[in-house]
N, C-alpha and C positions, 0 to 999 in steps of 0.2 A: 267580541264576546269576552268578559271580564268575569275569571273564575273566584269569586271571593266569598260563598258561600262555607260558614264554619261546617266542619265533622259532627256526625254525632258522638255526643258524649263516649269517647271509646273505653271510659269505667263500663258502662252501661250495655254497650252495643261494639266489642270488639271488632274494629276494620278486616276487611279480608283484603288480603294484596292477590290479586292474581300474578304468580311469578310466572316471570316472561311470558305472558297473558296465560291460554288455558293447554299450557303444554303436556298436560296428558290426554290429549285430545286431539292435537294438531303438532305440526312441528313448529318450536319453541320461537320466540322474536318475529313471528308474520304479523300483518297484517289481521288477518285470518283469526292468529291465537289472540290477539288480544281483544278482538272484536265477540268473541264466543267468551273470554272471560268475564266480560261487562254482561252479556247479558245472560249469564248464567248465577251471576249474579255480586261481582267482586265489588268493591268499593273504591279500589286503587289496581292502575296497570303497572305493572313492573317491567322497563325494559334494562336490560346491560349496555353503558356506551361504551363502543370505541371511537376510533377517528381513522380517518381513510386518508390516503398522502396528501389529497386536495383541501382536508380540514374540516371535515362534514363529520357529524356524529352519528352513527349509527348504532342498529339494535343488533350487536351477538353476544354472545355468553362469551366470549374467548375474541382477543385477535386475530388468530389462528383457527382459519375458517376451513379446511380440510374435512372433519368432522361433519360440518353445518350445511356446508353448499356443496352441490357440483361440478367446482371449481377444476377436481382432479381431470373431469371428462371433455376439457377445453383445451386442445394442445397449443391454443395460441399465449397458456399462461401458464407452460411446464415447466418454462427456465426459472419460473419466480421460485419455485417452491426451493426453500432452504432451510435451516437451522439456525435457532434465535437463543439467544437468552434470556426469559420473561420473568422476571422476579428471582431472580435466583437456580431459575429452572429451564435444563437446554428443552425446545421443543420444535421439531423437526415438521412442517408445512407449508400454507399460504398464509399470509397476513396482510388483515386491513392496511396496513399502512403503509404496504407496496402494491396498491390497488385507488386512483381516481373513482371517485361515484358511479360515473359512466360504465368503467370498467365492471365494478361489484354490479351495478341493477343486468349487468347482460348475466350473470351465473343464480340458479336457484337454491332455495334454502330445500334440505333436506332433514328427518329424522335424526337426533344424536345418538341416542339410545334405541336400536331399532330393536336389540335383543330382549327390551324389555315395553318396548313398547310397538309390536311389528303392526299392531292396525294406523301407527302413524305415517307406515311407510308408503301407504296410498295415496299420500299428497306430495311426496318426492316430487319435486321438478316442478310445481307448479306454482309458487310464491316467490315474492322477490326478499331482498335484502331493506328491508324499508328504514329510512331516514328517522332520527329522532322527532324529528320537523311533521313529515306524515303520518306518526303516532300522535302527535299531541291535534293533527286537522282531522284524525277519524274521532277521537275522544272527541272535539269538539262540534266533530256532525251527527255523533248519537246524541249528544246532547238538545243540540237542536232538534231534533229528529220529537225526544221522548219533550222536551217543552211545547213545540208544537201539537203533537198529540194530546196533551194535558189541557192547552188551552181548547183545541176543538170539541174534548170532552166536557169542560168546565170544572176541571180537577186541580188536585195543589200542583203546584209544580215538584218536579221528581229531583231526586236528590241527583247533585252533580258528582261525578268519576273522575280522582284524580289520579295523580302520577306519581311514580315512585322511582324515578330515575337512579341507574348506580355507576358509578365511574368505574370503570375497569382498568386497571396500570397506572395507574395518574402519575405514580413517579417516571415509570418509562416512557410515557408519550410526551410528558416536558421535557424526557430527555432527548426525545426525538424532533423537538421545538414544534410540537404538537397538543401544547395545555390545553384542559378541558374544561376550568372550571368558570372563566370569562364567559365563553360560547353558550356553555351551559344554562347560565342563566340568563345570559341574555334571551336564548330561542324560549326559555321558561316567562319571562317577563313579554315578551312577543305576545306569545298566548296569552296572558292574563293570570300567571301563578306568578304571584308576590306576595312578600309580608304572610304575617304570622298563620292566617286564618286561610291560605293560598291554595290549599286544597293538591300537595307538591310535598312529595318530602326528597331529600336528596340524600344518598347514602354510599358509605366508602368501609371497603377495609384496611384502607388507610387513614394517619390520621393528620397529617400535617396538612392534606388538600379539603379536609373537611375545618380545620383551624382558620385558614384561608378563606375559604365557603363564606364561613359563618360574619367575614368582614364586607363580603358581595351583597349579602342577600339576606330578609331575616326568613326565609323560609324554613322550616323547622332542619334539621339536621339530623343524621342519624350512624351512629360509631356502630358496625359490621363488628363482629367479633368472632374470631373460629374455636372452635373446641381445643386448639391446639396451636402453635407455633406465634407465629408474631407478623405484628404490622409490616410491610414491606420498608417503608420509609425507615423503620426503627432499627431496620437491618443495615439500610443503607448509610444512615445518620449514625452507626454504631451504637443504639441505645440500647439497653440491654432488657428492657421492659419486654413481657411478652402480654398474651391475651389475659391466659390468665391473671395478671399486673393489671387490665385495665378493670376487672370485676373484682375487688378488692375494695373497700370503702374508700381507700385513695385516691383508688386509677377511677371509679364511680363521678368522686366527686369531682375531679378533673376531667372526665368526659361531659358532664351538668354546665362548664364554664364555655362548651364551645356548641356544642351538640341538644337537643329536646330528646331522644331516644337512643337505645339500642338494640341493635339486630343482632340475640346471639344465636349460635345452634342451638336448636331445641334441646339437645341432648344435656348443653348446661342447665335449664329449669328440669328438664326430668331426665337421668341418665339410664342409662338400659344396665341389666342386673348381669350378673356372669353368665347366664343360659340366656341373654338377649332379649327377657322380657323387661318392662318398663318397669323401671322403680320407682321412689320416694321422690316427693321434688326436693328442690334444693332451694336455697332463701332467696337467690337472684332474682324475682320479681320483687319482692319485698325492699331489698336493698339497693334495688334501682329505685323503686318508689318513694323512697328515702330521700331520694336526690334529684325527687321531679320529676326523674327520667321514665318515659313512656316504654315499653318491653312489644316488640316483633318479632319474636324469633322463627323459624327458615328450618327447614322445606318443610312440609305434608302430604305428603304425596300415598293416593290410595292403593296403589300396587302392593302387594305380598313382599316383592324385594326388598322394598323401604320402610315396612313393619315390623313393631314388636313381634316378638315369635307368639306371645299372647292373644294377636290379634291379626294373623292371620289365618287365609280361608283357606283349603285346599294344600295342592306340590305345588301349580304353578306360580314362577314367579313374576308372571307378568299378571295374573287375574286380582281384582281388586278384594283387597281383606276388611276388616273391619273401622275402616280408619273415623267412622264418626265415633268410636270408644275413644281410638287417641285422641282425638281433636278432644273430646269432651274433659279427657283426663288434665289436658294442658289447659283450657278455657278454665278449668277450676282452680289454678295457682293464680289467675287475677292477671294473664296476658292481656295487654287492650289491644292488639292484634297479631295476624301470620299470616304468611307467606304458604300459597299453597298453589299446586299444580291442577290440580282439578278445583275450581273457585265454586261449583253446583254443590260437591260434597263439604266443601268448607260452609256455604252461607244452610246446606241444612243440618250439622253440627249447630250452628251457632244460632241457630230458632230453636233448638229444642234445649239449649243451654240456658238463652232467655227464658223459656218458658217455665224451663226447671227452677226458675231462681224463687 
């Protein structure tokens, strides 16, 4: 099956990424989440790659699975756990990359956030660590799934679901002769995401393996940007540039030479006010747009924790606030997509933003 169906116009019809599929719902990188993201309604699944010793890509947020799995409750892999230094920062657990595949599918993924998300923690123990490889063959059997249905009915065919893969450490895993970005698109080409229209974006907070990328693949590219600090390579390469350098009409137009988009924190298109409600946007869609470049900025997430103080509901911080105001607030600076945890409350934001238009 050959993914090469274009996007909709995402001037018109802003993309929803289910990040790391519908993890407020489920626990994050399963099978599970990204399968409830699709059909709640996302447009793109979002997983995080690392690389396991044996050189497989998988799906977690972190190396360092402690948080994620089960791992601590297997005393056949207590000797592993140790202290790393992962970009600059020591951090004491398990890591993919002292782990074969074999070894990872025997441990379960768990809950990361349970204190904010404790209905997630009913599915502790029961999901595995899944493969970059078996993310892109479930996309590709609801695919199948919703065409076959379409032609039984004698309807159009349904729009296809792509992928939003993000390299995690890319400088540390070359350094551990574990590069990702060969493999990467090759398992992408595999499936059927190539060239421009490939329904794939590829995305880093780094930028020298997206530099790279962009001579592999013409798959669109997408330059990650935090609110704060700097590229890991830029630290290691001694360059003194930081994030804010790359959102500057400079660092802009030099992200347009290698990159199609940018992923920043939300908080750069609209930053929160001294009391923590939502203020004023800022020109960064504008002046990405300037420079061709496409705007997905990260996370959305419906909980009260991760809300304006304007728009939440209730004390508790784990019950869900108003997040279709902020969705609507940010869809009005002209983002053509986001990144969001619960993808149900993202795609009904974004029908009543069309509808509003």
């Amino acid at each position: 099956m050959t993914t090469t169906l274009a996007p909709a116009s995402e001037a018109q019809h802003p993309i929803i990424i289910g990040h790391r599929g519908a993890s407020g719902y489920v626990p994050e990188h399963t099978l599970t989440s990204y399968f409830i993201a699709i059909q709640d309604g996302a447009d793109y699944v979002e997983p995080d790659l690392v690389m396991t010793k044996d050189g497989v890509l998988v799906a977690r947020h972190e190396n360092e699975i402690g948080g994620t799995t089960n791992v601590a409750e297997h005393p056949e892999f207590a000797s592993r756990r140790t202290t790393k230094v992962i970009d600059g920062t020591s951090v004491t657990g398990w890591f993919t990359e002292d782990f074969t595949l074999a070894e990872l599918k025997t441990l379960r993924a768990r809950e990361r956030i349970p204190e904010i998300r404790p209905g997630n923690t009913r599915f502790d123990g029961q999901f595995e660590v899944p493969t970059f490889e078996e993310i892109l063959a479930l996309v590709h059997g609801v695919e199948e799934q919703r065409d076959a249905r379409a032609r039984l009915l004698g309807g159009p065919a349904p729009h296809h679901i792509g992928v939003y893969p993000e390299t995690k450490h890319p400088t540390y895993f070359a350094g551990l002769g574990l590069p990702m970005e060969k493999l990467l698109v090759h398992t992408l080409e595999k499936y059927g995401y190539k060239g421009r229209q490939g329904l794939a974006y590829i995305q880093s907070f780094e930028v020298g393996n997206l530099k790279a990328l962009s001579k592999m693949t013409q798959l669109p590219l997408v330059q990650l940007i935090e609110a704060a600090g700097a590229p890991y390579d830029f630290v290691v390469n001694h360059d003194s540039r930081t994030y804010a350098d790359l959102i500057t009409p400079a660092g802009l137009a030099e992200i347009a030479t290698y990159a199609q988009a940018i992923g920043p924190n939300k908080s750069l298109l609209i930053p929160r006010t001294a009391d923590g409600k939502l203020g004023e946007p800022t020109t960064l869609v504008a002046d990405a747009h300037a420079h061709h470049l496409l705007v997905h900025p990260w996370t959305f997430r419906a909980e009260n924790n991760f809300l304006p103080k304007n728009m939440v509901r209730g004390s508790a911080p784990e019950s869900f606030g108003n997040i279709q105001a902020e969705l609507l607030a940010y869809l009005r600076t002209g983002m053509d997509g986001f990144f969001t945890d619960q993808a149900d409350q993202g795609f009904e934001a974004r029908e009543a933003f069309i509808q509003g238009q």
